[in-house]
C-alpha positions as CSV (number, residue, x, y, z in Angstrom):
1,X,0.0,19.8,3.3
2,X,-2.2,17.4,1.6
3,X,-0.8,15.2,-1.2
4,X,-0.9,16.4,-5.0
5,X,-2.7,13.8,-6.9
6,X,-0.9,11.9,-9.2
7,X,-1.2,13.1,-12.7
8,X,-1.3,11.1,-15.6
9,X,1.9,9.6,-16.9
10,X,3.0,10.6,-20.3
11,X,2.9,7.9,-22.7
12,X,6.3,6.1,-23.7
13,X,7.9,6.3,-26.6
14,X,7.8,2.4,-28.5
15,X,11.6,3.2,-29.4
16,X,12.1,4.1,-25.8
17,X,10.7,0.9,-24.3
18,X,12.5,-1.5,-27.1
19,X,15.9,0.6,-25.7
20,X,14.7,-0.5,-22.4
21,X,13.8,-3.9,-23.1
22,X,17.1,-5.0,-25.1
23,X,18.0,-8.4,-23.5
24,X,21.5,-7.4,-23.5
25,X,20.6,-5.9,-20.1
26,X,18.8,-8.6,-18.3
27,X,17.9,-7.0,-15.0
28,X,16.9,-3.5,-16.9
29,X,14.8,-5.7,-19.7
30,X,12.8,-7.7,-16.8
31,X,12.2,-4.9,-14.5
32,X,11.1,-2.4,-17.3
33,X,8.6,-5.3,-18.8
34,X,7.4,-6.2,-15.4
35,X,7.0,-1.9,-14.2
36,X,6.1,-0.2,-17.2
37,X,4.0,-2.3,-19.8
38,X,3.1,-4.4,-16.4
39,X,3.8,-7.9,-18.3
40,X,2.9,-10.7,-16.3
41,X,5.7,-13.5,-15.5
42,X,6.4,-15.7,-18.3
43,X,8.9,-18.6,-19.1
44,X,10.2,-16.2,-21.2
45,X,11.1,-13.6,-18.6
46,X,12.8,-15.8,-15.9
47,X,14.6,-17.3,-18.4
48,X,15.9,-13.5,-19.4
49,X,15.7,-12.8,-15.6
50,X,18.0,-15.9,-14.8
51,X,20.6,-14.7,-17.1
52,X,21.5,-11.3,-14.9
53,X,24.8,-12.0,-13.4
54,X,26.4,-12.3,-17.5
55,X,25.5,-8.9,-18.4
56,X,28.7,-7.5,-18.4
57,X,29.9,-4.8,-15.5
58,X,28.6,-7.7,-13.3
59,X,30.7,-10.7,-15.0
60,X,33.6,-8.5,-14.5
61,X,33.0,-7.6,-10.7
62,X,32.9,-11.5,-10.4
63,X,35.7,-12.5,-12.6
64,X,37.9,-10.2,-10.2
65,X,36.5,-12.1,-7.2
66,X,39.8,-13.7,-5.2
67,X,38.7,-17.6,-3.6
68,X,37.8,-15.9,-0.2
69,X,35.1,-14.0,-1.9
70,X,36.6,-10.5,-1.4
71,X,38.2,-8.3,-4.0
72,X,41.4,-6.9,-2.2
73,X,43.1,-6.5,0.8
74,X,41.5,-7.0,4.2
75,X,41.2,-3.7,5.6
76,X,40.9,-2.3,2.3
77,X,37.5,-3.0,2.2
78,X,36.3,0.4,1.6
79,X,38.7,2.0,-0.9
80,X,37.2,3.4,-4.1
81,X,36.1,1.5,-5.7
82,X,37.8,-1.6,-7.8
83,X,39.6,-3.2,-4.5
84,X,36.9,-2.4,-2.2
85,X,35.4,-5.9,-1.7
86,X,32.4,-3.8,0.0
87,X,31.8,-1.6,-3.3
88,X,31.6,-4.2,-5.2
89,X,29.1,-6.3,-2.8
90,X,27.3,-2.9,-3.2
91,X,27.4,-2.7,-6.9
92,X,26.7,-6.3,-7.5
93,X,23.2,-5.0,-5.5
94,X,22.5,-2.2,-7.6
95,X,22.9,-4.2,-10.3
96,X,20.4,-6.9,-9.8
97,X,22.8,-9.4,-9.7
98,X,21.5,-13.0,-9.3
99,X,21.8,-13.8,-5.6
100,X,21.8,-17.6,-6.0
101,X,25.3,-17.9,-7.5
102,X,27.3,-19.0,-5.8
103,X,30.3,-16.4,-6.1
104,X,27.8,-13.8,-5.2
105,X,26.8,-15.7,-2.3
106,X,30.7,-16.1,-1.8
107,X,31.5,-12.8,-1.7
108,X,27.9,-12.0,0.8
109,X,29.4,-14.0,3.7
110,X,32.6,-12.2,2.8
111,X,30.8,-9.0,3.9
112,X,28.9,-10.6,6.6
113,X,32.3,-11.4,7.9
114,X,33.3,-8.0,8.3
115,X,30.3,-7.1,9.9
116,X,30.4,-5.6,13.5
117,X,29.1,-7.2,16.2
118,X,26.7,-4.0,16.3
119,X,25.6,-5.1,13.0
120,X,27.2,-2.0,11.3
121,X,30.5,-2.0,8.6
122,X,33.1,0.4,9.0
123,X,36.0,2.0,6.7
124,X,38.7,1.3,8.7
125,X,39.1,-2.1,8.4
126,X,36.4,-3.3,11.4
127,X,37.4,-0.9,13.5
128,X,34.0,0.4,15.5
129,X,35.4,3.8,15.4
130,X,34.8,3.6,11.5
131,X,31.5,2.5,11.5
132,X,29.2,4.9,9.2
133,X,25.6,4.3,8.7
134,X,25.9,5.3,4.9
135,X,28.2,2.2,4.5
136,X,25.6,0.0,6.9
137,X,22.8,1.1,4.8
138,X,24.4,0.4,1.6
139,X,26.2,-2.5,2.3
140,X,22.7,-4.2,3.8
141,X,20.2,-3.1,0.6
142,X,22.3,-5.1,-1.0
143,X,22.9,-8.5,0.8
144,X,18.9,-7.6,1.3
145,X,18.4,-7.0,-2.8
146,X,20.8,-10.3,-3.0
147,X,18.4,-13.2,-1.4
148,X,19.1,-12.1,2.3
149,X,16.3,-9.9,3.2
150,X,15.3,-12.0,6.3
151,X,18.5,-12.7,7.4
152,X,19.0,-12.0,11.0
153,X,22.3,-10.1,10.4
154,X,20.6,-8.0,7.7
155,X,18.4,-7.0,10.4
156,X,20.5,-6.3,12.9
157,X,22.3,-3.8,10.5
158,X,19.2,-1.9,10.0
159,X,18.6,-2.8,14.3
160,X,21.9,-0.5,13.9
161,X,20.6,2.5,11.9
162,X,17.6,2.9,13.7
163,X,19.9,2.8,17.3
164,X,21.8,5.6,15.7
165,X,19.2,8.1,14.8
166,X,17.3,6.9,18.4
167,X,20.3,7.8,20.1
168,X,22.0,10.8,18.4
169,X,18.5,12.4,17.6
170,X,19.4,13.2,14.0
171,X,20.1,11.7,10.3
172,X,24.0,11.1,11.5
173,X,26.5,9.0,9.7
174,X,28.5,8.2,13.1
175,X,27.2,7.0,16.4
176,X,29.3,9.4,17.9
177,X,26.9,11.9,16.3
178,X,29.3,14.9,15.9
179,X,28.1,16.6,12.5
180,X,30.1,19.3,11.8
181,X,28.2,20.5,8.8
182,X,26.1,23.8,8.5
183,X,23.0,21.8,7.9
184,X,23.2,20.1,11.2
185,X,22.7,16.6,10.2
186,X,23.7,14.5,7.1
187,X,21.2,14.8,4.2
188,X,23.3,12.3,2.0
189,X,22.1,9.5,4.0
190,X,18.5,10.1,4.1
191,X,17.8,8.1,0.8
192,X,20.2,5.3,1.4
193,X,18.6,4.6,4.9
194,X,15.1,4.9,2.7
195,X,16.1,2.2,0.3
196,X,17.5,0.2,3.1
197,X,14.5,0.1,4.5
198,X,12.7,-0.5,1.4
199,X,14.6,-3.5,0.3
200,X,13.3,-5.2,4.1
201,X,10.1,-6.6,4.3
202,X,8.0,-4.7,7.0
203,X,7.1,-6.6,9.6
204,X,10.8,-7.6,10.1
205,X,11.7,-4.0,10.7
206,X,12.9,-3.5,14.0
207,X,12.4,-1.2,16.9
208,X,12.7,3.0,15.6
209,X,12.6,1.5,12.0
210,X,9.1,3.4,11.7
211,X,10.9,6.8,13.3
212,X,13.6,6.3,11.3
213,X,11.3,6.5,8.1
214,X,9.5,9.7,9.3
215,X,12.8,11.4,10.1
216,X,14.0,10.2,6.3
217,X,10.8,11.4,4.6
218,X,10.7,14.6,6.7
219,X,13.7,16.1,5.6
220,X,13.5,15.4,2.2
221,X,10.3,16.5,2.3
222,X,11.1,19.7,3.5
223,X,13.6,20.9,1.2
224,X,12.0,19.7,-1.3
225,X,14.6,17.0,-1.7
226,X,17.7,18.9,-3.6
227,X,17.0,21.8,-2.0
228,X,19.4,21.6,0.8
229,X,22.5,23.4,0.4
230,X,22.9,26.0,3.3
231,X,24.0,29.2,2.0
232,X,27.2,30.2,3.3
233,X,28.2,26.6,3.6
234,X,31.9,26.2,2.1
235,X,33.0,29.7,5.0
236,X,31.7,27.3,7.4
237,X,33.7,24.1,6.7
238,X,36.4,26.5,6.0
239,X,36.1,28.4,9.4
240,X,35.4,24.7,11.5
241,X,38.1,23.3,9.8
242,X,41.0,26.0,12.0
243,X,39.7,25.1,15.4
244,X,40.2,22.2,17.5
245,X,37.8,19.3,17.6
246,X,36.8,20.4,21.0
247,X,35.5,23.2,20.0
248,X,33.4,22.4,17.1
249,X,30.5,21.4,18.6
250,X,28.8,24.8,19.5
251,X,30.1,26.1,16.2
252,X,26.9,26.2,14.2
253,X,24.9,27.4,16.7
254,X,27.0,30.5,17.1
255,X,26.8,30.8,13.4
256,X,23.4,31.1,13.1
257,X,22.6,33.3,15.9
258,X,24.8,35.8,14.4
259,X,23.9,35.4,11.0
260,X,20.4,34.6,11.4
261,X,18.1,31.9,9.7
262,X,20.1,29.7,7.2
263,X,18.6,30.0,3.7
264,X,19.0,27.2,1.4
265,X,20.0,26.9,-2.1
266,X,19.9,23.6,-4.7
267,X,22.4,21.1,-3.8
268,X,23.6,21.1,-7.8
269,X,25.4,17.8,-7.8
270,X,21.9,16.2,-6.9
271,X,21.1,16.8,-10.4
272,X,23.7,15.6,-12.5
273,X,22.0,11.7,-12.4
274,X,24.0,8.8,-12.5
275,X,23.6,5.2,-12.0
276,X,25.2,3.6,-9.7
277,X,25.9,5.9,-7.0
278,X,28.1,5.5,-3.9
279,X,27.9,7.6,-0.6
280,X,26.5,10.4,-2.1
281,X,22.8,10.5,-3.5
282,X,20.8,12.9,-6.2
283,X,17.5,13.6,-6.9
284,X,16.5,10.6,-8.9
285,X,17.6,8.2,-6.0
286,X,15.6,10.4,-3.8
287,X,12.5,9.6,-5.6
288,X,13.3,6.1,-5.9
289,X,13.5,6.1,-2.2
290,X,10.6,7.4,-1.0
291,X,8.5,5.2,-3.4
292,X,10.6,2.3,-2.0
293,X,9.2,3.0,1.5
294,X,5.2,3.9,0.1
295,X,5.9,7.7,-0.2
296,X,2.7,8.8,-2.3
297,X,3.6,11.7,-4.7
298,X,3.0,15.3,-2.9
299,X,3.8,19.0,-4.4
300,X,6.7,18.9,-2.2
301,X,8.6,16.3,-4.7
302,X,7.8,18.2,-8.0
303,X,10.5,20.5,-7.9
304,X,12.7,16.7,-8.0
305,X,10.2,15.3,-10.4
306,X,10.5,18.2,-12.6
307,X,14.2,18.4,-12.5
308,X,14.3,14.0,-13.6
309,X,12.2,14.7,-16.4
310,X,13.9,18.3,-17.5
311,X,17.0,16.1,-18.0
312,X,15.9,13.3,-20.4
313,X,15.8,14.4,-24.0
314,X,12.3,14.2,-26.3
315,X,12.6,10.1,-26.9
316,X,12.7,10.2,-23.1
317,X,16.2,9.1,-22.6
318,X,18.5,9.9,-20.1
319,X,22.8,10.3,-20.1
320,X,24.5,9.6,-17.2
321,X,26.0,12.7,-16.1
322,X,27.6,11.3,-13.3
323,X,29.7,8.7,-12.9
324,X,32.9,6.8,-11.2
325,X,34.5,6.3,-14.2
326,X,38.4,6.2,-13.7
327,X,38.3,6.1,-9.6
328,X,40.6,4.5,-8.2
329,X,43.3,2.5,-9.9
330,X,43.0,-1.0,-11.9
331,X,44.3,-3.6,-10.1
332,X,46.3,-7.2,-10.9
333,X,43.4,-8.2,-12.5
334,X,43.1,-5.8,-15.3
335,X,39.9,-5.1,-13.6
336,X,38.3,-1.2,-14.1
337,X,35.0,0.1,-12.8
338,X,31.5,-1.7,-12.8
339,X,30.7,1.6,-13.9
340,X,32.8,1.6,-17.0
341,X,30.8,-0.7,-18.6
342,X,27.1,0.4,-17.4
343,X,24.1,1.0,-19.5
344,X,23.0,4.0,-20.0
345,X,19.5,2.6,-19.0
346,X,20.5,3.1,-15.0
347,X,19.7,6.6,-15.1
């Protein structure tokens, strides 16, 4: 199917845009005078630019940085989400933190030194049997976002991603490749591989970074992004869930032979936006995605499209409607979630 051409964008409300462009947000002033009005650079906007890392979710993720760089235990890397030194390497990404200071690049080595030799990060404290490529990806946009987009161990993490699809011959988040879900491969991580890749410059991407991409695009493509919810799912996790592990593996392919042809229904929690995300993706990030790789705009994507701009109210403002508010406890620090304290603007 040929690509839709791109239709004119609406106009922006000047209310909207001065919302946008307040400098208490640094990162979400720049970026919106830089995308939208396309303003060229200006004294005036690196001096806004260089002030990122005080807006304030991020001064609080770095205020509860320990001396090592991390932000809890060792081998608590991965809980949710205010003592999970890795979250809050991954939040500091999606928040355009300034990757020259130095606590940021303090707590960037931190994570490179819980990188597996493979190149991946795992949840269980290092352990390779841990290692999930939704964490890799996430974990390498943002050293990547954060000044280290040519480093060599940036690459070898996406090296990594690419070696699992290559090998398991699907979107999987384990190298083992067991996926005992209904749709047959993880859709969640589609978009996260995407804006890995997107954060990389090109010509460092390694081997199976191009199949990777086409795999990515393909499958979002094809269910027209949030339209990926099997029916019938939750009877299958229930039904996988009472038999051994052994026998899982021919599961789905005796479900569907007696069942017939999956149909597929909107994956709803892909459109209650929020900003940031974790594991788990939506529409909007989606879309940011495929842009991020050089995905033009085809018919395929307007259901998503649609759905983004169906949410916003007339001054073309969006809520979050989902958030990690409240995960997780607070720890000696007093310190709560980045998310607490977001701007509405990361929609």
């Amino acid at each position: 199917m040929s690509a839709a051409p791109v239709s004119t964008a609406p106009s922006i409300p000047a209310e909207t845009l001065d919302w946008l462009t307040a400098p208490d947000n640094p990162a979400v002033a720049v970026l919106t005078r830089r995308t939208l009005p396309h303003e060229p650079d200006s004294a005036e906007l690196q001096a806004l630019w260089s002030r990122r890392n005080g807006y304030a979710p991020v001064a609080r993720i770095l205020e509860a940085q320990r001396p090592d760089g991390s932000w809890g235990t060792p081998g608590q890397d991965y809980q949710k989400y205010q003592q999970g030194s890795l979250w809050q390497v991954h939040f500091l990404g999606e928040l355009f933190a300034d990757g020259t200071d130095p606590r940021v690049r303090l707590g960037a080595e931190y994570a490179f030194s819980r990188q597996l030799q493979d190149g991946s990060w795992s949840v269980t404290n290092m352990r390779p049997a841990g290692s999930i490529s939704c964490l890799t990806a996430n974990v390498g946009r943002a050293l990547a976002r954060l000044g280290y987009s040519r480093d060599e161990r940036v690459i070898h993490a996406l090296s990594h991603v690419a070696e699992v699809y290559r090998d398991v011959g699907r979107l999987s988040c384990a190298a083992g490749g067991t996926t005992n879900t209904l749709n047959g491969y993880c859709h969640m991580v589609a978009p996260k591989l995407l804006l890995f890749l997107g954060e990389v410059p090109r010509e460092l991407w390694p081997d199976g970074a191009d199949e990777l991409r086409a795999e990515c695009v393909r499958v979002l493509r094809e269910r027209e992004i949030f339209r990926c919810l099997p029916v019938g799912y939750r009877e299958f996790q229930d039904a996988v869930a009472r038999v051994k592990p052994a026998e899982r593996a021919a599961m789905r392919e005796a479900w569907i032979a007696e069942r017939g042809p999956l149909e597929y229904g909107d994956k709803s929690g892909w459109l209650r936006f929020g900003y940031p995300l974790s594991y788990n993706s939506d529409a909007l990030e989606a879309l940011r995605a495929l842009a991020a790789v050089g995905e033009t705009r085809r018919v395929e994507y307007e259901p998503a499209l649609q759905a983004v701009a169906g949410a916003g109210d007339p001054k073309m403002r969006w809520t979050l409607r989902n958030t990690l508010n409240g995960s997780g406890s607070v720890n000696e620090n007093g310190y709560n979630p980045p998310c607490k304290y977001a701007s509405k603007r990361y929609p």
